[in-house]
N, CA, C and O atoms as a Tinker XYZ file with bonds, in Angstrom:
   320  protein
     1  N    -45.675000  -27.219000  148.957000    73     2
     2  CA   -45.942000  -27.322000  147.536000    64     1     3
     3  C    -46.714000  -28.622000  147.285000    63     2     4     5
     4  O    -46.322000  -29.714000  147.697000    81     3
     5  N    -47.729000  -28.451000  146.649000    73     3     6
     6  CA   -48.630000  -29.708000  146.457000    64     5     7
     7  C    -48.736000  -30.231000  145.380000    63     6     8     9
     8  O    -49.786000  -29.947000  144.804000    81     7
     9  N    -47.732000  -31.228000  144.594000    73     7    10
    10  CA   -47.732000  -31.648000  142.936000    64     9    11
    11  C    -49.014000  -32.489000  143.077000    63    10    12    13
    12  O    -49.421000  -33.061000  144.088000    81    11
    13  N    -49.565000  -32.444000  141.847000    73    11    14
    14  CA   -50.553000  -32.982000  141.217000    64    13    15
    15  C    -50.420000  -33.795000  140.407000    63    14    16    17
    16  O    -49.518000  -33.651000  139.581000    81    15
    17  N    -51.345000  -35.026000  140.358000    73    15    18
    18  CA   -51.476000  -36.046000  139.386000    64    17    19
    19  C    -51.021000  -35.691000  138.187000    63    18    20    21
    20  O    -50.195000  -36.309000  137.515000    81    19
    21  N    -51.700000  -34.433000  137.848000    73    19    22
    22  CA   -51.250000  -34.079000  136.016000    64    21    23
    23  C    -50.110000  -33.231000  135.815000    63    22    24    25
    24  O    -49.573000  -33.046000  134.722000    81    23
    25  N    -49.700000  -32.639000  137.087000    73    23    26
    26  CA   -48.199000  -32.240000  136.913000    64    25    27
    27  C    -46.765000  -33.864000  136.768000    63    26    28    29
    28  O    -45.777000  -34.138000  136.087000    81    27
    29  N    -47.452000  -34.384000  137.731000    73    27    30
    30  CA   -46.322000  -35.729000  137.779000    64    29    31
    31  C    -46.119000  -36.518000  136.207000    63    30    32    33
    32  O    -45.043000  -36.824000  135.693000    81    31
    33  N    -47.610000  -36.751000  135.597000    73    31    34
    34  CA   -47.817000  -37.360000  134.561000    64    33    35
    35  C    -47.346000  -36.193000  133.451000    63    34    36    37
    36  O    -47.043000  -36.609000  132.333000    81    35
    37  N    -47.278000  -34.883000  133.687000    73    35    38
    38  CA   -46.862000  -34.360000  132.807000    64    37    39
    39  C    -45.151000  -33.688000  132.772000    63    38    40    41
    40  O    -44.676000  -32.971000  131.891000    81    39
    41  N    -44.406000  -34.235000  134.141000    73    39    42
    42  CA   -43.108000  -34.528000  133.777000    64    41    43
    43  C    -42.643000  -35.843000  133.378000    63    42    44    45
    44  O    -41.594000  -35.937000  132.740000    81    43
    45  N    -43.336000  -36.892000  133.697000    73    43    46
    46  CA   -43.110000  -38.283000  133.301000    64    45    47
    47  C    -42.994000  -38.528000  131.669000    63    46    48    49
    48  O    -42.013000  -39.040000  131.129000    81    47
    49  N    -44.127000  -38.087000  131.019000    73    47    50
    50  CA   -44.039000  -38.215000  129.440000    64    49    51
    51  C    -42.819000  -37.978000  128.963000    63    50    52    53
    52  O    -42.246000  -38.734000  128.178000    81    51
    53  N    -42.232000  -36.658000  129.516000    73    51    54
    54  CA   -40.504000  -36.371000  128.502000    64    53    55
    55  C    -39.770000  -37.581000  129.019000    63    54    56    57
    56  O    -39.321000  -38.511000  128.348000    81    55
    57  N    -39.732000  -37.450000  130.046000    73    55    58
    58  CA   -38.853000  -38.560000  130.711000    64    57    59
    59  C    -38.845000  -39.795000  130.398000    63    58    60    61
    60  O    -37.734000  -40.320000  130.328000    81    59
    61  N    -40.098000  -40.667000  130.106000    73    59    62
    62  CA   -39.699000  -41.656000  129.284000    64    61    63
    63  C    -39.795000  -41.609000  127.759000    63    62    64    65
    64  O    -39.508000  -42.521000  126.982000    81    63
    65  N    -40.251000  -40.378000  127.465000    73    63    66
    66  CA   -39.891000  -40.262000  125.778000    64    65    67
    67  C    -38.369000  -40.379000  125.376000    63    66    68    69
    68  O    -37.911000  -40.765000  124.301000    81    67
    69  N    -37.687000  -39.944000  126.525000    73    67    70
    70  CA   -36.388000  -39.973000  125.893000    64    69    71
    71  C    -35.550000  -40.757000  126.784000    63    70    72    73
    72  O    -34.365000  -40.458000  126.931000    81    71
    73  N    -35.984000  -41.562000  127.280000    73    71    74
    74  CA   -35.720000  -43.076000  127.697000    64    73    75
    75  C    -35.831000  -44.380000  126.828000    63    74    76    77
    76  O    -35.044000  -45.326000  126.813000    81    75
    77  N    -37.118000  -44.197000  126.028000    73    75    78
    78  CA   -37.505000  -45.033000  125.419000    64    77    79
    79  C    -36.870000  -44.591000  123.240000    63    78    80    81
    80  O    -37.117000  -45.172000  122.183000    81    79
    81  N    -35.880000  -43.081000  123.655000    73    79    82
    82  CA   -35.484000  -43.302000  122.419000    64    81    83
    83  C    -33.917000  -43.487000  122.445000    63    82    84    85
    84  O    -33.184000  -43.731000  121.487000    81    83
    85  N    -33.589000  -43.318000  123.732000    73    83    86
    86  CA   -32.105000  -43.869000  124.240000    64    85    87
    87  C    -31.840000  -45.357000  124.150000    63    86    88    89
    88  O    -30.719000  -45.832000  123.967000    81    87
    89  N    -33.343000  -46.302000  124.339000    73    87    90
    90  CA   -32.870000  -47.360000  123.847000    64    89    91
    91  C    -33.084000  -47.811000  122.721000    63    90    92    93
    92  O    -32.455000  -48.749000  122.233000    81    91
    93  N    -34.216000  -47.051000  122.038000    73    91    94
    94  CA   -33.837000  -47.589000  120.639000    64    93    95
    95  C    -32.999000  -46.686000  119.643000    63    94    96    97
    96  O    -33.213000  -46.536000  118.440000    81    95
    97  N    -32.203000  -46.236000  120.254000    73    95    98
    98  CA   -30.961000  -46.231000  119.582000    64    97    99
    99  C    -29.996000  -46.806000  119.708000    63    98   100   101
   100  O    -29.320000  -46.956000  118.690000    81    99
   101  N    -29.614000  -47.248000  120.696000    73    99   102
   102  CA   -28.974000  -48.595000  121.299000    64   101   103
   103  C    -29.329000  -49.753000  120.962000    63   102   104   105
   104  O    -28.734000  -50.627000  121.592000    81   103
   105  N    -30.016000  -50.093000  120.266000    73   103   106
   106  CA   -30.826000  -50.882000  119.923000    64   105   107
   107  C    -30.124000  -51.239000  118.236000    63   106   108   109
   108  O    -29.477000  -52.179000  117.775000    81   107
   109  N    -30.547000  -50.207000  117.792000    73   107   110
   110  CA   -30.107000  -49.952000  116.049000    64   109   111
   111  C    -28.646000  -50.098000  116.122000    63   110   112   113
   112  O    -28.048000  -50.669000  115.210000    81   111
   113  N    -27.914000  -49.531000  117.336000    73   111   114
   114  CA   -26.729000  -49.672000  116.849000    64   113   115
   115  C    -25.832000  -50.791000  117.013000    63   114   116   117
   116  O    -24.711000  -50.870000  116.510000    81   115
   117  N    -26.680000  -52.094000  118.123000    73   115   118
   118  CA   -26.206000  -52.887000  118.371000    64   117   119
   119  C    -26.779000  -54.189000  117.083000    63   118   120   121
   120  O    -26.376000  -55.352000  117.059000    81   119
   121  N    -27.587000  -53.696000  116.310000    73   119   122
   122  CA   -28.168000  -54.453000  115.194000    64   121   123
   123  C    -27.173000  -54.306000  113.873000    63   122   124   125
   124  O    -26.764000  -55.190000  113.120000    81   123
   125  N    -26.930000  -52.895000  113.859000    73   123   126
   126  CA   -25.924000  -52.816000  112.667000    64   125   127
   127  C    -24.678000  -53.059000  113.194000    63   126   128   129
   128  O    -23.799000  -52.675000  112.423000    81   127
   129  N    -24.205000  -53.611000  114.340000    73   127   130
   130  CA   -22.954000  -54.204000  114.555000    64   129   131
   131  C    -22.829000  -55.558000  114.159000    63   130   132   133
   132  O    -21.810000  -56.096000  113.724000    81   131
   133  N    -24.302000  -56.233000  114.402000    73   131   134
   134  CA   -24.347000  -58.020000  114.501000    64   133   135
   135  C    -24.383000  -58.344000  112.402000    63   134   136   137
   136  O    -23.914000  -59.289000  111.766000    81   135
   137  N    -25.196000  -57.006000  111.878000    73   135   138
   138  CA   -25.079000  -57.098000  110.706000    64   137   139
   139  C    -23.647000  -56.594000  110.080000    63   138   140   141
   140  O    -23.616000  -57.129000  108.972000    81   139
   141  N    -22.663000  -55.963000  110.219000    73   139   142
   142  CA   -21.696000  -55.831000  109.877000    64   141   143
   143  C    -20.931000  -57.225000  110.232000    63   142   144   145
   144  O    -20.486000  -57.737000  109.204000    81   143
   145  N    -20.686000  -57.897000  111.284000    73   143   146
   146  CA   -20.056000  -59.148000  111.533000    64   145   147
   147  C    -20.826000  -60.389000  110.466000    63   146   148   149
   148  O    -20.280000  -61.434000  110.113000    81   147
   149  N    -22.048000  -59.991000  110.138000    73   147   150
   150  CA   -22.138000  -60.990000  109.272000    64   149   151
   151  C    -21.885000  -60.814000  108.240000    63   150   152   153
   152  O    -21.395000  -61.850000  107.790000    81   151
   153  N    -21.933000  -59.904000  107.374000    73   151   154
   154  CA   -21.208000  -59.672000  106.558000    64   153   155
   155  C    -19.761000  -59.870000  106.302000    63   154   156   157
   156  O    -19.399000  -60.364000  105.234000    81   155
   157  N    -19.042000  -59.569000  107.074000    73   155   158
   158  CA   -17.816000  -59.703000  107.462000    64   157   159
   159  C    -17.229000  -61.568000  107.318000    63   158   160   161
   160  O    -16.372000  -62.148000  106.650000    81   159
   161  N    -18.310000  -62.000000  108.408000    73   159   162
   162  CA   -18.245000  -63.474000  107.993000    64   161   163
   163  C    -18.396000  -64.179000  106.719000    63   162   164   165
   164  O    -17.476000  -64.921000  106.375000    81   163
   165  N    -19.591000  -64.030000  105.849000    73   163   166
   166  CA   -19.274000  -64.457000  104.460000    64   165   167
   167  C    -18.648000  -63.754000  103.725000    63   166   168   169
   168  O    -18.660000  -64.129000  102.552000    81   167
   169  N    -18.039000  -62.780000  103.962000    73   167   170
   170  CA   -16.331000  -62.064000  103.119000    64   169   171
   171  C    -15.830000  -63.216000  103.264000    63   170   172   173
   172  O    -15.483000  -63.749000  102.211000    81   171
   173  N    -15.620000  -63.965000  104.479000    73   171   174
   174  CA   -14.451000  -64.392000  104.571000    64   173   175
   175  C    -14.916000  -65.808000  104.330000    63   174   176   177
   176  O    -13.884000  -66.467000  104.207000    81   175
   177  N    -16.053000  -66.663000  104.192000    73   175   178
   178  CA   -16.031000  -67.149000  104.008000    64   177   179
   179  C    -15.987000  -67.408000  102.093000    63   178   180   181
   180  O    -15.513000  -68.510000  101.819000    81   179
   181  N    -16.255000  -66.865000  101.286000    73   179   182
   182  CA   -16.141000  -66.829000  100.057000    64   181   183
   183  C    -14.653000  -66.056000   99.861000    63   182   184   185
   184  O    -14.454000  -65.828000   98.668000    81   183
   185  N    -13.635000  -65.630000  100.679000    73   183   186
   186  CA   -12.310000  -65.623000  100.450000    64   185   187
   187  C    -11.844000  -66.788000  100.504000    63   186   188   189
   188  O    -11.102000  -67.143000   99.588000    81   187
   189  N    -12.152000  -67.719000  101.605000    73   187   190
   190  CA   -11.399000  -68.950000  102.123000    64   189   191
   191  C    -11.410000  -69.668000  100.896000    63   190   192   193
   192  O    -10.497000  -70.164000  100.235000    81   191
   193  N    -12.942000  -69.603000  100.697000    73   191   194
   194  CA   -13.229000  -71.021000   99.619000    64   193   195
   195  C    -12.084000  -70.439000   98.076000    63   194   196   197
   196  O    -11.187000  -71.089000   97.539000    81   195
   197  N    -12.451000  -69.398000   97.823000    73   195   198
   198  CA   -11.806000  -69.153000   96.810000    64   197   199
   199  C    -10.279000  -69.198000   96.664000    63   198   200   201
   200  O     -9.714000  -69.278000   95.573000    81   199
   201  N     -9.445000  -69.121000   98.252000    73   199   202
   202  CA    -8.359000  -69.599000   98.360000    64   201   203
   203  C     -7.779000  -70.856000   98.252000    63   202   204   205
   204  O     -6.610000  -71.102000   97.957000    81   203
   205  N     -9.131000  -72.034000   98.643000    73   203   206
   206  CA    -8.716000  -73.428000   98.307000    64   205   207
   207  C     -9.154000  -73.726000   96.755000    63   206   208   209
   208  O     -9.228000  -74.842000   96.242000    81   207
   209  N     -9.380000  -72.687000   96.237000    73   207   210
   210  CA    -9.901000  -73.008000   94.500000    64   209   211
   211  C    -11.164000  -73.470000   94.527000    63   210   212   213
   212  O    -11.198000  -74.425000   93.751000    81   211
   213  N    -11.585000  -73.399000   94.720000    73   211   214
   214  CA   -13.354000  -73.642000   94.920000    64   213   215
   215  C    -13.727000  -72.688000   93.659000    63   214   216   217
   216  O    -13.599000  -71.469000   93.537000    81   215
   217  N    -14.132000  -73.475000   92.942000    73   215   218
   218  CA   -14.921000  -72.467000   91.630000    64   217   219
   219  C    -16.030000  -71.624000   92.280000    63   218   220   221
   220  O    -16.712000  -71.782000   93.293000    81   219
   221  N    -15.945000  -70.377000   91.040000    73   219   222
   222  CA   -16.941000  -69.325000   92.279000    64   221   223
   223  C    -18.133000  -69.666000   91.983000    63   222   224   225
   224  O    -19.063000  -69.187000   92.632000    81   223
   225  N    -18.339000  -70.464000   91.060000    73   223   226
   226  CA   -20.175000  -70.343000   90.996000    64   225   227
   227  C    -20.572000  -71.602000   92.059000    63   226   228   229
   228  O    -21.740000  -71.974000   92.170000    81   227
   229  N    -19.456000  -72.218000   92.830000    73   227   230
   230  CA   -19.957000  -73.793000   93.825000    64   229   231
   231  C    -19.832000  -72.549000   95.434000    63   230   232   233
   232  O    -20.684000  -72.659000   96.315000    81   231
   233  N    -18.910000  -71.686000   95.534000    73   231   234
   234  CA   -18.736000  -70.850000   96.539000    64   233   235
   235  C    -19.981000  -70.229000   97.114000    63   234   236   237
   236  O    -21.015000  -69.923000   96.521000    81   235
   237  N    -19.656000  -70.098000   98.463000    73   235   238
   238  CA   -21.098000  -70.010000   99.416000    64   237   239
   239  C    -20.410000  -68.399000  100.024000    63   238   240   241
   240  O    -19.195000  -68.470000  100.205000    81   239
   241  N    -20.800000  -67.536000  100.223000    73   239   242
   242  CA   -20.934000  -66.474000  101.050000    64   241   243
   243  C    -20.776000  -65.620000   99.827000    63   242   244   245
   244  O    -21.221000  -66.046000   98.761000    81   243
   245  N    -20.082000  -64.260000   99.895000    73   243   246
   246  CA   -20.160000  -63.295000   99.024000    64   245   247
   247  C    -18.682000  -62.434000   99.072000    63   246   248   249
   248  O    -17.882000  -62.404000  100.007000    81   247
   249  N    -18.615000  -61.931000   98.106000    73   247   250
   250  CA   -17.615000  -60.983000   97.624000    64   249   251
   251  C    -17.447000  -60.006000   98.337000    63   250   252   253
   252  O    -18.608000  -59.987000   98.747000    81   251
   253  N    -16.940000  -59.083000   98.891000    73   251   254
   254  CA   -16.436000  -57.566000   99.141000    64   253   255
   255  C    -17.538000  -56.909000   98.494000    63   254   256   257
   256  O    -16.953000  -56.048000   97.837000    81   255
   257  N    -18.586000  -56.794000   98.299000    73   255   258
   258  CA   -18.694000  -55.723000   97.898000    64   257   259
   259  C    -19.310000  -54.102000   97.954000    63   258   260   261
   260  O    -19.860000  -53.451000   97.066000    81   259
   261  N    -18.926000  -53.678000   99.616000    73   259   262
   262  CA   -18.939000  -52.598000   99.957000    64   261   263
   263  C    -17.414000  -52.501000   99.973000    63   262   264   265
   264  O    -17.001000  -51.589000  100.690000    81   263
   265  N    -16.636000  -53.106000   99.456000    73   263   266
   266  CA   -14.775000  -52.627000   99.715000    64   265   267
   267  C    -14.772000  -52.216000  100.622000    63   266   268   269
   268  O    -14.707000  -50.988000  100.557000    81   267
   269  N    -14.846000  -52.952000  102.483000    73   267   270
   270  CA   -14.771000  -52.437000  103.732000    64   269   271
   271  C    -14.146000  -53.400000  104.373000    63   270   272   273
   272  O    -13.451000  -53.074000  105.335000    81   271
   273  N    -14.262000  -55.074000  103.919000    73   271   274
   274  CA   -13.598000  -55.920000  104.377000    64   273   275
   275  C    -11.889000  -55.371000  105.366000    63   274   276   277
   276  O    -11.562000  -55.136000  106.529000    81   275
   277  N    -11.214000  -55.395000  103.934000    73   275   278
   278  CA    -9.387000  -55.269000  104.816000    64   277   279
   279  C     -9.888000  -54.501000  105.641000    63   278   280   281
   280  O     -9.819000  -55.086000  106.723000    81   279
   281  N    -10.445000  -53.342000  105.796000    73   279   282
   282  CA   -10.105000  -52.382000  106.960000    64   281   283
   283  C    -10.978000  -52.796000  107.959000    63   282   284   285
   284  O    -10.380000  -52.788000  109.035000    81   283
   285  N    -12.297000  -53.206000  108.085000    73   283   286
   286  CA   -12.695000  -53.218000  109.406000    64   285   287
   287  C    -13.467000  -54.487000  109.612000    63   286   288   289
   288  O    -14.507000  -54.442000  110.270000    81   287
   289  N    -13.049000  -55.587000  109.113000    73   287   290
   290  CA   -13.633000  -56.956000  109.752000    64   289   291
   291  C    -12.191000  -57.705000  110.052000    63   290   292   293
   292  O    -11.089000  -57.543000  109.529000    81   291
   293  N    -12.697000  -58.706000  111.241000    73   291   294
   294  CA   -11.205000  -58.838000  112.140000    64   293   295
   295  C    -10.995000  -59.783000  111.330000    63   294   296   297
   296  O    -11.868000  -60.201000  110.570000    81   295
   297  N     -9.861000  -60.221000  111.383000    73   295   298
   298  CA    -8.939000  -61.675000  110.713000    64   297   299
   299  C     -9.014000  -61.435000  109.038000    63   298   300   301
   300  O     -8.829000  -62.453000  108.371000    81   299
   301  N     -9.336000  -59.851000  108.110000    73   299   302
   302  CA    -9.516000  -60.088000  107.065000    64   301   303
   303  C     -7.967000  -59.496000  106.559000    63   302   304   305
   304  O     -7.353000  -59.926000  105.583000    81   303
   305  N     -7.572000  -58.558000  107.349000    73   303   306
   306  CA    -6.655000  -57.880000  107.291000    64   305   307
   307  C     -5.545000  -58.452000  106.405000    63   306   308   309
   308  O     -6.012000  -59.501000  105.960000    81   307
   309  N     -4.432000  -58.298000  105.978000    73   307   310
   310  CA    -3.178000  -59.139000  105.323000    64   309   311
   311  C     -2.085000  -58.959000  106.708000    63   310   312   313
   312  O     -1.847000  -58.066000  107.521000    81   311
   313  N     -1.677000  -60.115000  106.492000    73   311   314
   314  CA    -0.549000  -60.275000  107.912000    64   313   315
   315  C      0.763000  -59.576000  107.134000    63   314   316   317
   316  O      1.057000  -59.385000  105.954000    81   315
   317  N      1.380000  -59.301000  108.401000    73   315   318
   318  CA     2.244000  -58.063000  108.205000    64   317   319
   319  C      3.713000  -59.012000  107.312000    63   318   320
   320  O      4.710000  -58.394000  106.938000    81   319
């Protein structure tokens, strides 16, 4: 059997088409992880402050407001 240049090049194309969308999906999903932790981080940092009384208009990070904090950013939780 004798493969050819344009047979090789024409199994190669799928093959890295869906190589190259395996990582950018891996990609996206490791981006909306680093963006959920930041978020997560100024939750908590505009909880803290507001726990030591820090008036909110001097307060630095932001509010809850996707209401996702308690459940899925670490240390936001209420201790048992």
């Amino acid at each position: 059997m004798n493969i050819t240049q344009k047979q090789i090049l024409g199994m190669s194309v799928p093959v890295l088409f869906i190589a190259a969308m395996a990582w950018a999906g891996n990609t996206d999903y490791a981006e909306a992880e680093r963006e959920h932790l930041r978020y997560c981080e100024r939750v908590a940092q505009f909880e803290a402050q507001a726990a030591r009384g820090i008036p909110i208009e001097q307060r630095q990070g932001h509010r809850d407001h996707k209401g996702v904090a308690a459940e899925t950013c670490p240390g936001m939780r209420p201790a048992p």
